[in-house]
N, CA, C and O atoms as a Maestro MAE file, in Angstrom:
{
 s_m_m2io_version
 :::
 2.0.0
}

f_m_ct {
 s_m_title
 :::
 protein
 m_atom[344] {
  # First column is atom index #
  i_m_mmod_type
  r_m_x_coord
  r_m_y_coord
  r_m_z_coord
  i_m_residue_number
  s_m_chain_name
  s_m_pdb_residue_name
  s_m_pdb_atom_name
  i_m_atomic_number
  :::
  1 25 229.235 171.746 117.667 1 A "UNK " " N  " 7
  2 3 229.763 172.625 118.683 1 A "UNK " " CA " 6
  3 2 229.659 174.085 118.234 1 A "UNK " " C  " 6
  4 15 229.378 175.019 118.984 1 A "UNK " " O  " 8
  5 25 229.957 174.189 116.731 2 A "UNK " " N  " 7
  6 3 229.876 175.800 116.288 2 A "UNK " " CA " 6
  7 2 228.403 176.258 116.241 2 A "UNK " " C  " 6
  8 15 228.243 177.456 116.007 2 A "UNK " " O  " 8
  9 25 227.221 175.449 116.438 3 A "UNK " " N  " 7
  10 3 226.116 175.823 116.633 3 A "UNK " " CA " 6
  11 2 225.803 176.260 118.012 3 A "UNK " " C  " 6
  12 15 225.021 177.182 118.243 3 A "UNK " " O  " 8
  13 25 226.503 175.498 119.045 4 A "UNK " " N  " 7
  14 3 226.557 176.067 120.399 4 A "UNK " " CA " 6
  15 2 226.871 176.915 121.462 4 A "UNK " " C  " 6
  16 15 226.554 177.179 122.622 4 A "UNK " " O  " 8
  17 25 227.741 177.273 120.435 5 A "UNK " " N  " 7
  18 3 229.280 178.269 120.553 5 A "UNK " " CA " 6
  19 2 228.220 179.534 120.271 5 A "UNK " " C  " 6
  20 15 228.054 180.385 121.145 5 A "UNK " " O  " 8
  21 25 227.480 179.603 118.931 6 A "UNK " " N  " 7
  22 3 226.541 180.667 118.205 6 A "UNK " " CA " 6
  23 2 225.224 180.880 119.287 6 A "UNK " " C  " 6
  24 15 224.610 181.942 119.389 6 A "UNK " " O  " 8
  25 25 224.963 179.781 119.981 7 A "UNK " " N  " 7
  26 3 223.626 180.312 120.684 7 A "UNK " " CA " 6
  27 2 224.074 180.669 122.125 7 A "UNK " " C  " 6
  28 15 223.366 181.299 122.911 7 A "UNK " " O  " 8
  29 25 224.670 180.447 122.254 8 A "UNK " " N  " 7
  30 3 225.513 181.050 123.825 8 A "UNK " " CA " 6
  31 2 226.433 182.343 123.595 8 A "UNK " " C  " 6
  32 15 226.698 183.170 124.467 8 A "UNK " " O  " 8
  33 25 226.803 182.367 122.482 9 A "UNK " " N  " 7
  34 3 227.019 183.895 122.151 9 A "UNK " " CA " 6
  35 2 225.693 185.088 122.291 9 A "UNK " " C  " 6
  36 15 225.761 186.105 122.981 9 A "UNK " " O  " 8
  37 25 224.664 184.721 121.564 10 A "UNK " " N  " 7
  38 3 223.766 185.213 120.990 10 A "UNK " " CA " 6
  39 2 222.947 185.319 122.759 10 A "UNK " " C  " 6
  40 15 222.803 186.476 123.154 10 A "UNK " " O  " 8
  41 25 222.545 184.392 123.556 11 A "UNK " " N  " 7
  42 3 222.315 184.615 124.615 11 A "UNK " " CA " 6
  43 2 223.375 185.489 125.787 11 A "UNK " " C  " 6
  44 15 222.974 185.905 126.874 11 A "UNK " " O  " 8
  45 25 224.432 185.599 125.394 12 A "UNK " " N  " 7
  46 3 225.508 186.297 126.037 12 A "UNK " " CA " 6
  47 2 224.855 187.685 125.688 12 A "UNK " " C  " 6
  48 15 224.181 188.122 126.621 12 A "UNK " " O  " 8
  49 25 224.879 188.184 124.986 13 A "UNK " " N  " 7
  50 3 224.529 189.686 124.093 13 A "UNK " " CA " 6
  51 2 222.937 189.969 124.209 13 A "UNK " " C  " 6
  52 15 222.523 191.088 123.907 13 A "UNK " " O  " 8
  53 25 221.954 188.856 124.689 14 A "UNK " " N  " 7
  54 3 220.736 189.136 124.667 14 A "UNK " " CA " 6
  55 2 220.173 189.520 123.418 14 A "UNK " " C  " 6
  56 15 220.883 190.000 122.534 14 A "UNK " " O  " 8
  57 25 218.875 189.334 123.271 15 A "UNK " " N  " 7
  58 3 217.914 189.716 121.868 15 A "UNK " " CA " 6
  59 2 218.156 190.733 121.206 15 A "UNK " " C  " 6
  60 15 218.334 190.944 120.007 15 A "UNK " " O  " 8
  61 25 218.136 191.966 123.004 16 A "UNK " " N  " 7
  62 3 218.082 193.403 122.169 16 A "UNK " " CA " 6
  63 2 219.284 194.391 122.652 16 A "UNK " " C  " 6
  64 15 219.327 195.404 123.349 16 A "UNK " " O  " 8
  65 25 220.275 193.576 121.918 17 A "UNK " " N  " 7
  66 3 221.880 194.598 122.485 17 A "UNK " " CA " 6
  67 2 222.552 194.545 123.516 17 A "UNK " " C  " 6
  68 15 223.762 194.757 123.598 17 A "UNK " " O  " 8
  69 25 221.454 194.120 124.799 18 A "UNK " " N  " 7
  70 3 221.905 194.100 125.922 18 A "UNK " " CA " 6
  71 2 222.906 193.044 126.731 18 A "UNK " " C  " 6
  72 15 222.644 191.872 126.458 18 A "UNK " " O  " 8
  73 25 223.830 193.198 127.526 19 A "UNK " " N  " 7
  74 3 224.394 192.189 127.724 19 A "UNK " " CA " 6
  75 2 223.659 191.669 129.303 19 A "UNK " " C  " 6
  76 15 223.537 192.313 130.345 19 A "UNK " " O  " 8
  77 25 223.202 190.081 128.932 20 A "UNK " " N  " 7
  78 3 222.842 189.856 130.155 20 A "UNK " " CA " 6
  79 2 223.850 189.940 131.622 20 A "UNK " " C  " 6
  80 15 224.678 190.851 131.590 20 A "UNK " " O  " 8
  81 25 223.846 189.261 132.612 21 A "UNK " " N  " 7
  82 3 224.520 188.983 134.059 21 A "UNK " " CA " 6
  83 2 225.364 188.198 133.385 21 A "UNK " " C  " 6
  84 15 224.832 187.381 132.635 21 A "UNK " " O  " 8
  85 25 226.732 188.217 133.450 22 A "UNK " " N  " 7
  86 3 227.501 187.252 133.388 22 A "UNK " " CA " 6
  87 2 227.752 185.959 133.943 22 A "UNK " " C  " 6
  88 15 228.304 184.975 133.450 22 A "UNK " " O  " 8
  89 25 227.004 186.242 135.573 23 A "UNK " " N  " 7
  90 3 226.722 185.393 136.300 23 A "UNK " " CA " 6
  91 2 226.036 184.168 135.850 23 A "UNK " " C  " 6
  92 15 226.421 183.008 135.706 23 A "UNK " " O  " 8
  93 25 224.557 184.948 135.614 24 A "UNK " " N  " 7
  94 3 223.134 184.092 135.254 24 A "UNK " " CA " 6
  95 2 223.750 183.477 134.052 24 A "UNK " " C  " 6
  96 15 223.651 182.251 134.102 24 A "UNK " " O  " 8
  97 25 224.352 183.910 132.990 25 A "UNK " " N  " 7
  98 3 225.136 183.126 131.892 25 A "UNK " " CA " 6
  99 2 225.936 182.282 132.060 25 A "UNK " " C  " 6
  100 15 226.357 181.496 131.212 25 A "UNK " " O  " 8
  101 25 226.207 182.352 133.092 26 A "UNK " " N  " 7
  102 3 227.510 181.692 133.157 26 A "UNK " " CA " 6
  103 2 227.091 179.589 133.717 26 A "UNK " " C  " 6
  104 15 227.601 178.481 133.555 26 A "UNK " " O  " 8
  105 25 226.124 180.084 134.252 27 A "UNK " " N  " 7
  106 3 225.145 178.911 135.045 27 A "UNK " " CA " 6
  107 2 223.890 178.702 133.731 27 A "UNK " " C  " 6
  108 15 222.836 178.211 134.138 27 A "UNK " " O  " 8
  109 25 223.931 178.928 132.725 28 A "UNK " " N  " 7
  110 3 222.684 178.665 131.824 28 A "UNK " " CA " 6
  111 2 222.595 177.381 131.651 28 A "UNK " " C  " 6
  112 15 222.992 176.622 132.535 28 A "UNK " " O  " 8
  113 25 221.964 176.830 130.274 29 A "UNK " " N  " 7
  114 3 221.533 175.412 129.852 29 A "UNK " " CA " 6
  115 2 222.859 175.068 129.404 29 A "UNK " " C  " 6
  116 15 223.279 173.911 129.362 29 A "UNK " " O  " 8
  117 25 223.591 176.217 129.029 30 A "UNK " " N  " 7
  118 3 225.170 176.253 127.756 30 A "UNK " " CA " 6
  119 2 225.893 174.835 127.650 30 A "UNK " " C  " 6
  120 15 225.487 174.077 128.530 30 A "UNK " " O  " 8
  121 25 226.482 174.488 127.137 31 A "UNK " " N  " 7
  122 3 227.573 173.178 127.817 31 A "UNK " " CA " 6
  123 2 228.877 174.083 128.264 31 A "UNK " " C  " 6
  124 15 228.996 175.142 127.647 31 A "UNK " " O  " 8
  125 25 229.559 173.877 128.955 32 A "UNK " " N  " 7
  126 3 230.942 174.661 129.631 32 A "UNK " " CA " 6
  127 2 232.095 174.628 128.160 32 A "UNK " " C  " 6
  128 15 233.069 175.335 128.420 32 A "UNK " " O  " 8
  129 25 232.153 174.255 127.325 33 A "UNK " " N  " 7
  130 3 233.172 174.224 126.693 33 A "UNK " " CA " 6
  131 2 232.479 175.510 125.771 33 A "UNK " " C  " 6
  132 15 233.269 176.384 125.415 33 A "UNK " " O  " 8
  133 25 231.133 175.644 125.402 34 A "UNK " " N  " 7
  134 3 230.454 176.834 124.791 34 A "UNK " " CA " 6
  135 2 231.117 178.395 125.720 34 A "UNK " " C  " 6
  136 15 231.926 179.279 125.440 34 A "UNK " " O  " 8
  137 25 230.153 178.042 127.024 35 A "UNK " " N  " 7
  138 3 230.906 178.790 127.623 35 A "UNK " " CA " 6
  139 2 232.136 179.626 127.439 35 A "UNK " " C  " 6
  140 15 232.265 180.807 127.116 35 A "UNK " " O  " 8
  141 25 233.193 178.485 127.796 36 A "UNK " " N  " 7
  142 3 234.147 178.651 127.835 36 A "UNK " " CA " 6
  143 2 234.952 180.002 126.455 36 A "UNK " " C  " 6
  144 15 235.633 181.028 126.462 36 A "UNK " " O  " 8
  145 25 234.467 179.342 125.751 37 A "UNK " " N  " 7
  146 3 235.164 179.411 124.527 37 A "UNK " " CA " 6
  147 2 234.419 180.832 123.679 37 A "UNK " " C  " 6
  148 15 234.826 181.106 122.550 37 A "UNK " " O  " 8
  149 25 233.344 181.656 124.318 38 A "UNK " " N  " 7
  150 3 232.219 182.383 123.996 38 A "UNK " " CA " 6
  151 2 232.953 183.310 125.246 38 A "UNK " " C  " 6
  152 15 232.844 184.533 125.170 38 A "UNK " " O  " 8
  153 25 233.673 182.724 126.352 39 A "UNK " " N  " 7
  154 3 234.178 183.850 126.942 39 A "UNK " " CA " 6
  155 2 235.824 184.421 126.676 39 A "UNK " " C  " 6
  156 15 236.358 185.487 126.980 39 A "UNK " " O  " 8
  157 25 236.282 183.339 126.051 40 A "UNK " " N  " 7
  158 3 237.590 183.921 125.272 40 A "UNK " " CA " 6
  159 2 237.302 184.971 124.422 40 A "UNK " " C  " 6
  160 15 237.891 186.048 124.520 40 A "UNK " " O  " 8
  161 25 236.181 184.687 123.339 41 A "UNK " " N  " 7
  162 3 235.965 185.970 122.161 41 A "UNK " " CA " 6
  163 2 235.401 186.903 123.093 41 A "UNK " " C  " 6
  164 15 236.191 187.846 123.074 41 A "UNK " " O  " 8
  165 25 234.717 187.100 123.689 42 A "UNK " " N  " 7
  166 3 234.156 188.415 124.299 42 A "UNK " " CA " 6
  167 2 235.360 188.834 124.845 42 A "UNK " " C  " 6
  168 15 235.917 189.687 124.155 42 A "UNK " " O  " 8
  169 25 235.918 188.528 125.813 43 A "UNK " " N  " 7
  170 3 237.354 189.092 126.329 43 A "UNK " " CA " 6
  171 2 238.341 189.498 124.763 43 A "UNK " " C  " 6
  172 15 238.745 190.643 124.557 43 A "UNK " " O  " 8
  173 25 238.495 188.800 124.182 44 A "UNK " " N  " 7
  174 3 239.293 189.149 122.863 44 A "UNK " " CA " 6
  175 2 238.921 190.409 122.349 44 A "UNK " " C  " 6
  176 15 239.807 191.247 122.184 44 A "UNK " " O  " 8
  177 25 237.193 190.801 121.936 45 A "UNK " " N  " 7
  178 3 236.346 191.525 121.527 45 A "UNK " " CA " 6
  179 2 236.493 192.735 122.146 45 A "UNK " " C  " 6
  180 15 236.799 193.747 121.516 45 A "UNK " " O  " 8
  181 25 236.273 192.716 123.494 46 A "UNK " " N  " 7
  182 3 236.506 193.913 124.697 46 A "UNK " " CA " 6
  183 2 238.019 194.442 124.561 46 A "UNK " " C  " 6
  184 15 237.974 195.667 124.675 46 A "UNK " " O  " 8
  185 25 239.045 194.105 124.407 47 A "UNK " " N  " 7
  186 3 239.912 194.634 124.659 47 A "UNK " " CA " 6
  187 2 240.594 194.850 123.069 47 A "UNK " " C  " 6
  188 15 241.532 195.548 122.683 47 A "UNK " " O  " 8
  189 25 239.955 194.205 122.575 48 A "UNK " " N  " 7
  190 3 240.491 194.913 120.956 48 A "UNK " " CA " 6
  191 2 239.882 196.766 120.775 48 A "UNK " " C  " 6
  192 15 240.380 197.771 120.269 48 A "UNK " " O  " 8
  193 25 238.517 196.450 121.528 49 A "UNK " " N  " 7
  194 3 237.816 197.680 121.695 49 A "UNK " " CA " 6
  195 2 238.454 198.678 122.570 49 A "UNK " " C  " 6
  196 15 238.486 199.881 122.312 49 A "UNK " " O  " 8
  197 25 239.201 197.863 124.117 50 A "UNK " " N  " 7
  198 3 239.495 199.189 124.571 50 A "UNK " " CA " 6
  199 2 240.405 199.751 123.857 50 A "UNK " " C  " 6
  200 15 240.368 200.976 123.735 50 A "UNK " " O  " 8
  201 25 241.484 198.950 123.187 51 A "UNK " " N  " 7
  202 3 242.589 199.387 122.951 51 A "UNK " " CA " 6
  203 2 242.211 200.868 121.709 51 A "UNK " " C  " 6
  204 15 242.759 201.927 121.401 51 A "UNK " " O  " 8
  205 25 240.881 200.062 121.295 52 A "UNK " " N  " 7
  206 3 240.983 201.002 119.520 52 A "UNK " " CA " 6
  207 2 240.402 202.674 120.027 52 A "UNK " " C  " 6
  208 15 240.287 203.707 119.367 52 A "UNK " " O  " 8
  209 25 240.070 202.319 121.733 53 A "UNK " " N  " 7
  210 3 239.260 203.398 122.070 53 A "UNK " " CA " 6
  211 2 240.257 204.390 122.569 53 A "UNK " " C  " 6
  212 15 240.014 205.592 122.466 53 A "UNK " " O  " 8
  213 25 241.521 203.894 123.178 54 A "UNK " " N  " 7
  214 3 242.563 204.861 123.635 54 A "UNK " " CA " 6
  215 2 243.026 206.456 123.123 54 A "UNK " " C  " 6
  216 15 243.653 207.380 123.640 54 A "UNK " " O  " 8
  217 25 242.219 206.177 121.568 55 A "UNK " " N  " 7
  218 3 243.041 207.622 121.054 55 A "UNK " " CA " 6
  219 2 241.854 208.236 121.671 55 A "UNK " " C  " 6
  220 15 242.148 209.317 122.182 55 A "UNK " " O  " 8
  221 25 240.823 207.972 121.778 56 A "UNK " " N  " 7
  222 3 239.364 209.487 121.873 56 A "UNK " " CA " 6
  223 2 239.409 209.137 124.141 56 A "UNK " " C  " 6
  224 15 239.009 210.032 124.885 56 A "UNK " " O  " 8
  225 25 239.739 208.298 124.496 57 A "UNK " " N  " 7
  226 3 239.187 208.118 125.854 57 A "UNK " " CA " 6
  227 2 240.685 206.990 126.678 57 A "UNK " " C  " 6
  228 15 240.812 205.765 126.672 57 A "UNK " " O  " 8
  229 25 241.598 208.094 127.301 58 A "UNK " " N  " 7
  230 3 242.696 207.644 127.621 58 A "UNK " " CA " 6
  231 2 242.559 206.485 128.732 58 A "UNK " " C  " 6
  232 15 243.418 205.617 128.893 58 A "UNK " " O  " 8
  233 25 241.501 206.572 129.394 59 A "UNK " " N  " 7
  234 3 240.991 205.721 130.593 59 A "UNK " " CA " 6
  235 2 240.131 204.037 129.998 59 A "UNK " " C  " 6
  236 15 239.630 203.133 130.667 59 A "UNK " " O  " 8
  237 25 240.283 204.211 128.479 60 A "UNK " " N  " 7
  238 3 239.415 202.944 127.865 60 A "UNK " " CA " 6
  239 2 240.221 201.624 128.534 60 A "UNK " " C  " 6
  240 15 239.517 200.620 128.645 60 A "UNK " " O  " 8
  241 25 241.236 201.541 128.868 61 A "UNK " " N  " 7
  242 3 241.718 199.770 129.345 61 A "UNK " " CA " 6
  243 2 241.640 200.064 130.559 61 A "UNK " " C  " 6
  244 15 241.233 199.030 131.089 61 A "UNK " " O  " 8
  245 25 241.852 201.257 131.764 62 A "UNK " " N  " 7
  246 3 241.654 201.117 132.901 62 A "UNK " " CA " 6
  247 2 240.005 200.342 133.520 62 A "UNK " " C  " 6
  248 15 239.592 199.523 134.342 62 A "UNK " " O  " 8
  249 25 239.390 201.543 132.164 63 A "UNK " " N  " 7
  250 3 237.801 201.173 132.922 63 A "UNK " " CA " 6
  251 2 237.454 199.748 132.084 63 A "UNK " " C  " 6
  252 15 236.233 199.604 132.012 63 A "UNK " " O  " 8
  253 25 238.099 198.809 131.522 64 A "UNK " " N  " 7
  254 3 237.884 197.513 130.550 64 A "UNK " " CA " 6
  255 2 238.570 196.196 131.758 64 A "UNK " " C  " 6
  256 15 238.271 195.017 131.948 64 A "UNK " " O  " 8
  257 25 239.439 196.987 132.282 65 A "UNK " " N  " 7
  258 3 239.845 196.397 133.356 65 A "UNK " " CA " 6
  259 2 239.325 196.220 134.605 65 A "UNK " " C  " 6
  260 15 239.228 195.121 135.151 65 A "UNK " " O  " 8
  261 25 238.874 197.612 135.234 66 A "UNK " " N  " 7
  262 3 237.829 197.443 136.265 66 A "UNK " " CA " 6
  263 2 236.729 196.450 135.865 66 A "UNK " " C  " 6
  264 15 236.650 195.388 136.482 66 A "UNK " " O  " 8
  265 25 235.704 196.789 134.667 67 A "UNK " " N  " 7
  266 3 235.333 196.063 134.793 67 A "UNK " " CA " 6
  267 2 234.988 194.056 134.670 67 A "UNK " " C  " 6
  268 15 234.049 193.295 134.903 67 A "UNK " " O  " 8
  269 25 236.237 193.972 134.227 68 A "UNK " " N  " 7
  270 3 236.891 192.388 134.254 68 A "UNK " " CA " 6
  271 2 237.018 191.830 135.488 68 A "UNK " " C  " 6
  272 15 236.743 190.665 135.776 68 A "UNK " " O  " 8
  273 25 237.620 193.038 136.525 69 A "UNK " " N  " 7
  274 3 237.658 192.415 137.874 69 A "UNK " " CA " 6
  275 2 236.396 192.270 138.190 69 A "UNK " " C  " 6
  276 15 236.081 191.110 138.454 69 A "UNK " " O  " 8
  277 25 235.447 193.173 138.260 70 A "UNK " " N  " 7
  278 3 234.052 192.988 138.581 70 A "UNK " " CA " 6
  279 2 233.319 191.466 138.203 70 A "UNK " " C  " 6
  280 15 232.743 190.668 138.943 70 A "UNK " " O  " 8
  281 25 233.518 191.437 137.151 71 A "UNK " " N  " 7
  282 3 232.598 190.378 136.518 71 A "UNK " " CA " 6
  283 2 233.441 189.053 137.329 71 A "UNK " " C  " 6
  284 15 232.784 188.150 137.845 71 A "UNK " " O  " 8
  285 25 234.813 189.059 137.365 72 A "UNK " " N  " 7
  286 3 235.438 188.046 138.090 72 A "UNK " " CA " 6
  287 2 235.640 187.417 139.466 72 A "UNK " " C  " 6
  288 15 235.967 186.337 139.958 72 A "UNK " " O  " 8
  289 25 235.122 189.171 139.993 73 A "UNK " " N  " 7
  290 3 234.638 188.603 141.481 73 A "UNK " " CA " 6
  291 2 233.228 188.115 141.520 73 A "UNK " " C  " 6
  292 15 233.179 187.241 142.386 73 A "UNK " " O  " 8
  293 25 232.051 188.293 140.962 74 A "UNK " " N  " 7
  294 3 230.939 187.724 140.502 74 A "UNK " " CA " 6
  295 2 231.307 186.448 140.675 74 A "UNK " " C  " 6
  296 15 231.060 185.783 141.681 74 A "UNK " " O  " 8
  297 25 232.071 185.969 139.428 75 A "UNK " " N  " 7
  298 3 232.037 184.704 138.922 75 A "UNK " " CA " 6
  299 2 232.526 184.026 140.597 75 A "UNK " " C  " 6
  300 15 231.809 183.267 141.249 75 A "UNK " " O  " 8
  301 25 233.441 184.361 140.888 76 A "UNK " " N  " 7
  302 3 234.509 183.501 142.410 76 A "UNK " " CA " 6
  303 2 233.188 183.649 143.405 76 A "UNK " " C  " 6
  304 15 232.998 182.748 144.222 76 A "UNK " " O  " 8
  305 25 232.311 184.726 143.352 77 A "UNK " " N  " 7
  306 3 231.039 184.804 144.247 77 A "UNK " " CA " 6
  307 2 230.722 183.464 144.363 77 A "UNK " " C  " 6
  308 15 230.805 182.656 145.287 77 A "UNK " " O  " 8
  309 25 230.143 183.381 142.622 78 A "UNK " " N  " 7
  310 3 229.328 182.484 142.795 78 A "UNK " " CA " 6
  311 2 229.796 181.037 142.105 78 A "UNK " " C  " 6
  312 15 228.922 180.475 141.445 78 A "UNK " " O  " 8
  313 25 230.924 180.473 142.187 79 A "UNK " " N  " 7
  314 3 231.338 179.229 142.426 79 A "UNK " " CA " 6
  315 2 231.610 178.890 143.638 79 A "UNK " " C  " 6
  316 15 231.741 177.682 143.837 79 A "UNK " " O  " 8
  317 25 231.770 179.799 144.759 80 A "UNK " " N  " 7
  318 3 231.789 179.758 146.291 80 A "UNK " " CA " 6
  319 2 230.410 179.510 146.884 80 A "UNK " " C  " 6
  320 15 230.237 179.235 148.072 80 A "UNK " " O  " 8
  321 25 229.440 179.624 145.983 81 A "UNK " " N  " 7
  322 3 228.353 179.723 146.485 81 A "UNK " " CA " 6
  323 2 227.342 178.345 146.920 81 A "UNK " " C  " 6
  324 15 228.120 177.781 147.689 81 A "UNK " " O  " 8
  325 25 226.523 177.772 146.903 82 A "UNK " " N  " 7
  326 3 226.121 176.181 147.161 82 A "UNK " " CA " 6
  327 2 225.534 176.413 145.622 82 A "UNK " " C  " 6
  328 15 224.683 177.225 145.257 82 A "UNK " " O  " 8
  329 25 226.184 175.546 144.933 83 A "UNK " " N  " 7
  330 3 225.866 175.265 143.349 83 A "UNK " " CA " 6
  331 2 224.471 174.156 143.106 83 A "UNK " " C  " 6
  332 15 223.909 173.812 142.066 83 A "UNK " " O  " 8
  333 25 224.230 173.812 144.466 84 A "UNK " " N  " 7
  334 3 222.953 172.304 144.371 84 A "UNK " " CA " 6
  335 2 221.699 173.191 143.933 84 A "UNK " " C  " 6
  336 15 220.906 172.850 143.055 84 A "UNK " " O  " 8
  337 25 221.629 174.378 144.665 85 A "UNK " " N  " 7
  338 3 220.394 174.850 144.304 85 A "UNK " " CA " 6
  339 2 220.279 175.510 142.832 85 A "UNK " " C  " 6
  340 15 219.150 175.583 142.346 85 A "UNK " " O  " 8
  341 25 221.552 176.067 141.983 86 A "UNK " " N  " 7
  342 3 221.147 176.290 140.708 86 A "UNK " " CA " 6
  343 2 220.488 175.580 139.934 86 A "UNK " " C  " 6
  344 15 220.227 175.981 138.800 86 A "UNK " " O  " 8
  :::
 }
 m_bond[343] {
  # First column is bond index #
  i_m_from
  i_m_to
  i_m_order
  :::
  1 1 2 1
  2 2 3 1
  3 3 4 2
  4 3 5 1
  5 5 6 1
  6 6 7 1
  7 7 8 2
  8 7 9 1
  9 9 10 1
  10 10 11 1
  11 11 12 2
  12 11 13 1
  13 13 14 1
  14 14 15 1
  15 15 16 2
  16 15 17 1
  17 17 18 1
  18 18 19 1
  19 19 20 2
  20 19 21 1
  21 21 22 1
  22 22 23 1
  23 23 24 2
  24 23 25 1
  25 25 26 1
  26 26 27 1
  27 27 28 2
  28 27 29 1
  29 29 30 1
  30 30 31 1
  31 31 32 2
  32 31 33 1
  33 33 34 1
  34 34 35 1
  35 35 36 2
  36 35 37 1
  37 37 38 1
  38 38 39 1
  39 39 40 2
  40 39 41 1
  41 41 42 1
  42 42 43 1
  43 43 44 2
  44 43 45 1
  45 45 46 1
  46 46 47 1
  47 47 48 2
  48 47 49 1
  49 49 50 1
  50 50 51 1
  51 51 52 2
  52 51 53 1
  53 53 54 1
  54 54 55 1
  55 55 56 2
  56 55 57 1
  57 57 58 1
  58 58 59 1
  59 59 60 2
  60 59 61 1
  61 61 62 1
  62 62 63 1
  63 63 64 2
  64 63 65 1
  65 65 66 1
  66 66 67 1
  67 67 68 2
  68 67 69 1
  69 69 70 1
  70 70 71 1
  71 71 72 2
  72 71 73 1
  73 73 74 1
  74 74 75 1
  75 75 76 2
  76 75 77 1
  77 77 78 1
  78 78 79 1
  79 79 80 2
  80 79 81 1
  81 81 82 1
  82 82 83 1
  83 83 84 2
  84 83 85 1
  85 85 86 1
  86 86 87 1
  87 87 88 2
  88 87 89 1
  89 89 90 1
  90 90 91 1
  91 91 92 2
  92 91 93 1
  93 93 94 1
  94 94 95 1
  95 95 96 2
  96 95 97 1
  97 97 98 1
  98 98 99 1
  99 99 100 2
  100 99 101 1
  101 101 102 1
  102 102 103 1
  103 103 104 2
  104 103 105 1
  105 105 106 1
  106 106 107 1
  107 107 108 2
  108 107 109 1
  109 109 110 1
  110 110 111 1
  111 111 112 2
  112 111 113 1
  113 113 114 1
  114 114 115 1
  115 115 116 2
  116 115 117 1
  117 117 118 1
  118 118 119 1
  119 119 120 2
  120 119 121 1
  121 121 122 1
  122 122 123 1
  123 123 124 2
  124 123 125 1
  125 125 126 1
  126 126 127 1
  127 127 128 2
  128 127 129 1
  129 129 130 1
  130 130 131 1
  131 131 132 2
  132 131 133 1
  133 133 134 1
  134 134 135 1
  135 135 136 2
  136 135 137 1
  137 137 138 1
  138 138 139 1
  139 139 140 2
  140 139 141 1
  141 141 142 1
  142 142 143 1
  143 143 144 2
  144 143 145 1
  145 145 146 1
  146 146 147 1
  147 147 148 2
  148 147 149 1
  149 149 150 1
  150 150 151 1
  151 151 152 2
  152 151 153 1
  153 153 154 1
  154 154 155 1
  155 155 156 2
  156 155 157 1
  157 157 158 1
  158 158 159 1
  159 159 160 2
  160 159 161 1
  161 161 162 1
  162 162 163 1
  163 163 164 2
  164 163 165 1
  165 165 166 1
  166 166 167 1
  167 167 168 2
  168 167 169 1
  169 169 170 1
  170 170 171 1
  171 171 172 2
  172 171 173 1
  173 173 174 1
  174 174 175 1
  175 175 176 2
  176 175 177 1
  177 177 178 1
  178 178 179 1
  179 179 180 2
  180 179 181 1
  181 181 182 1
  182 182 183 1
  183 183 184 2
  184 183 185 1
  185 185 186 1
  186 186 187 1
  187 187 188 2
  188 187 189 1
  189 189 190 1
  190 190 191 1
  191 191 192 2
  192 191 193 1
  193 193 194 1
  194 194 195 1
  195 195 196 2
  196 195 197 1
  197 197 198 1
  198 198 199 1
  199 199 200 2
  200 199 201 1
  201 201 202 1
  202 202 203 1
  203 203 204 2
  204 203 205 1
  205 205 206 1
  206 206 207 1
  207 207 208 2
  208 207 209 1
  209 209 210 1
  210 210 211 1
  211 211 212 2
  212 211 213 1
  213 213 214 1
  214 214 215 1
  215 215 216 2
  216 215 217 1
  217 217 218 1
  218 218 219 1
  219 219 220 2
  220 219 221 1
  221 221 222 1
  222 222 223 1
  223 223 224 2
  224 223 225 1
  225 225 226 1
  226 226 227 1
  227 227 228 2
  228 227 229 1
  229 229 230 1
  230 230 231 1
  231 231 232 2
  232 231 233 1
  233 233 234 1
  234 234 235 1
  235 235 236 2
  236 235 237 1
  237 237 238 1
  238 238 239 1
  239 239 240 2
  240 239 241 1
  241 241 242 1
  242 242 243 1
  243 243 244 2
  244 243 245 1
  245 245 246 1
  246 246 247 1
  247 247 248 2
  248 247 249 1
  249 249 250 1
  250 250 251 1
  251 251 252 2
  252 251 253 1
  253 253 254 1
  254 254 255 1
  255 255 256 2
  256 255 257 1
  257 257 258 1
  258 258 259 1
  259 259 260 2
  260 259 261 1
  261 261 262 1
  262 262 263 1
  263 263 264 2
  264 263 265 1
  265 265 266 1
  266 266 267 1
  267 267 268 2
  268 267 269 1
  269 269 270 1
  270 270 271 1
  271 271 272 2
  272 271 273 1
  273 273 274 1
  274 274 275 1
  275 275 276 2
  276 275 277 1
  277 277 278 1
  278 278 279 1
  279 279 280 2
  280 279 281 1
  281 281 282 1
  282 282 283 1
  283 283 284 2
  284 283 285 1
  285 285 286 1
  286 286 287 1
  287 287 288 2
  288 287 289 1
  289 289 290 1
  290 290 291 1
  291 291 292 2
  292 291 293 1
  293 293 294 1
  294 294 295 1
  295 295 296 2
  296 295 297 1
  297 297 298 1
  298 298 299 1
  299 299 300 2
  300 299 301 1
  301 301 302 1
  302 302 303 1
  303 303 304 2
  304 303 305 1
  305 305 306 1
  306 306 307 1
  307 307 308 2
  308 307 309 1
  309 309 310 1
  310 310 311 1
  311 311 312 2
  312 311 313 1
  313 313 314 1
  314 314 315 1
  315 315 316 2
  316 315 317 1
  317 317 318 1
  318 318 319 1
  319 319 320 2
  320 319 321 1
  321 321 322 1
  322 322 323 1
  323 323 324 2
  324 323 325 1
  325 325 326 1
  326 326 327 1
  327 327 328 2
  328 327 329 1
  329 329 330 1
  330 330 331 1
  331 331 332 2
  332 331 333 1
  333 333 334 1
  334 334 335 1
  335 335 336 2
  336 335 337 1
  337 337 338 1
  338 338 339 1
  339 339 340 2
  340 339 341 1
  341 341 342 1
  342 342 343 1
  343 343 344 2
  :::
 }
}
């Protein structure tokens, strides 16, 4: 599982820094418990960050927050969506 956990991270973050669609990740080859558990640390990760960012950028958890909702209406998008064709 900790090998799975590592390549669904590593595909989370992309090759080169970039973070893919959360979406398109979210629907990959992954198993859901990888998933799952690859989206606890990133959320953990993100907000350890906004917090450490507060002294230089007072708006770091507002805009860490916006974008959480974002990615979360994504996600409700697309479990609403017809899942046969993924």
């Amino acid at each position: 599982m900790q090998k799975r956990i590592k390549l669904a991270y590593n595909d989370y973050y992309g090759t080169e820094d970039q973070e893919v669609l959360r979406k398109e990740w979210a629907i990959s080859e992954h198993p859901s418990q990888s998933i799952s558990a690859v989206g606890q640390v990133t959320w953990t990760e993100g907000t350890e960050m906004a917090i450490n960012d507060l002294a230089t950028d007072l708006y770091a958890v507002e805009d860490y927050l916006t974008m959480l909702k974002q990615q979360l209406s994504e996600l409700t998008e697309l479990i609403r969506s017809d899942l046969d064709q993924i």
